[in-house]
N, C-alpha and C positions, 0 to 999 in steps of 0.2 A: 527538457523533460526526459526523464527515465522512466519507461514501463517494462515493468518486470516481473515473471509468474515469480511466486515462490518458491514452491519447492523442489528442490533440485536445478535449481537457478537461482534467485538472490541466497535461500539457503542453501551451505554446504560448504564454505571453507570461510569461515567467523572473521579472520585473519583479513581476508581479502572483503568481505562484507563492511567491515569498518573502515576501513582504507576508502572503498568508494563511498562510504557514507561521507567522510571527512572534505572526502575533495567535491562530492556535491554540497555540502555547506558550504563550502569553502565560496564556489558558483552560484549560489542560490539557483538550483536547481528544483525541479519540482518533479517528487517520486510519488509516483502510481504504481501498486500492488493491483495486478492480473492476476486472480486466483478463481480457481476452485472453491476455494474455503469459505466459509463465510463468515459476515465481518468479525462476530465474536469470536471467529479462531483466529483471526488476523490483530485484532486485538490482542490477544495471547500472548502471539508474539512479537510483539511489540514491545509488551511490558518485561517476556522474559528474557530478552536479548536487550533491551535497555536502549530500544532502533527509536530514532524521530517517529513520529506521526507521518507514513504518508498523504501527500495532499488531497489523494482521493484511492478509492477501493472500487475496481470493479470484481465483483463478488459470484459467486456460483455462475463461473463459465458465460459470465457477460448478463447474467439473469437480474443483479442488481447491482445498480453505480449508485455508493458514499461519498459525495463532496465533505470537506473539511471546511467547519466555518464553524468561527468562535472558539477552538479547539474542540468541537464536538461535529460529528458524523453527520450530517441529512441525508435519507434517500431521493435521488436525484426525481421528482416527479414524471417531470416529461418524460425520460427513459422510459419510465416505470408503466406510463401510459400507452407507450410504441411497442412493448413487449411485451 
C-alpha cells in the first residue's frame, strides 16, 4: 500500500506520477490519497489527470475516510463515529 498527500507530493512532476502509477499496477498495489481536500476535489483530479481510482481517501486532514466498493466511495461509518 501507498499513502500519499497530494499536493506537492503525488502532484508535481506528471512524468514521474505515471511511472509510479504503472509500476503500482503493475504490483497490484493499493493507493490511498492523504489529503486536505475533500473528496469532490480528489475526484477532480482523478478525472483530470486520467489517475486510477484510489482505493480509499482520507479526506479533510483525517476528518473523513472513503473506502472504494463497487467502484463508488462510502464513508467509512465507524471512523466517522470515533471522530
Amino acid at each position: 500500500m501507498i499513502c500519499t498527500d497530494l499536493d506537492g507530493t503525488f502532484i508535481g512532476d506528471d512524468d514521474s506520477m505515471y511511472q509510479l502509477l504503472r509500476i503500482m499496477d503493475s504490483r497490484d498495489f493499493l493507493l490511498v490519497f492523504n489529503t486536505g481536500r475533500h473528496l469532490p476535489s480528489v475526484m477532480g483530479f482523478v478525472e483530470e489527470m486520467g489517475v486510477r481510482k484510489p482505493d480509499a481517501c482520507i479526506c479533510l486532514v483525517g476528518t473523513e475516510i472513503y473506502l472504494l466498493s463497487g467502484g463508488e466511495y462510502l464513508m467509512d461509518s465507524d471512523w466517522r463515529q470515533v471522530i
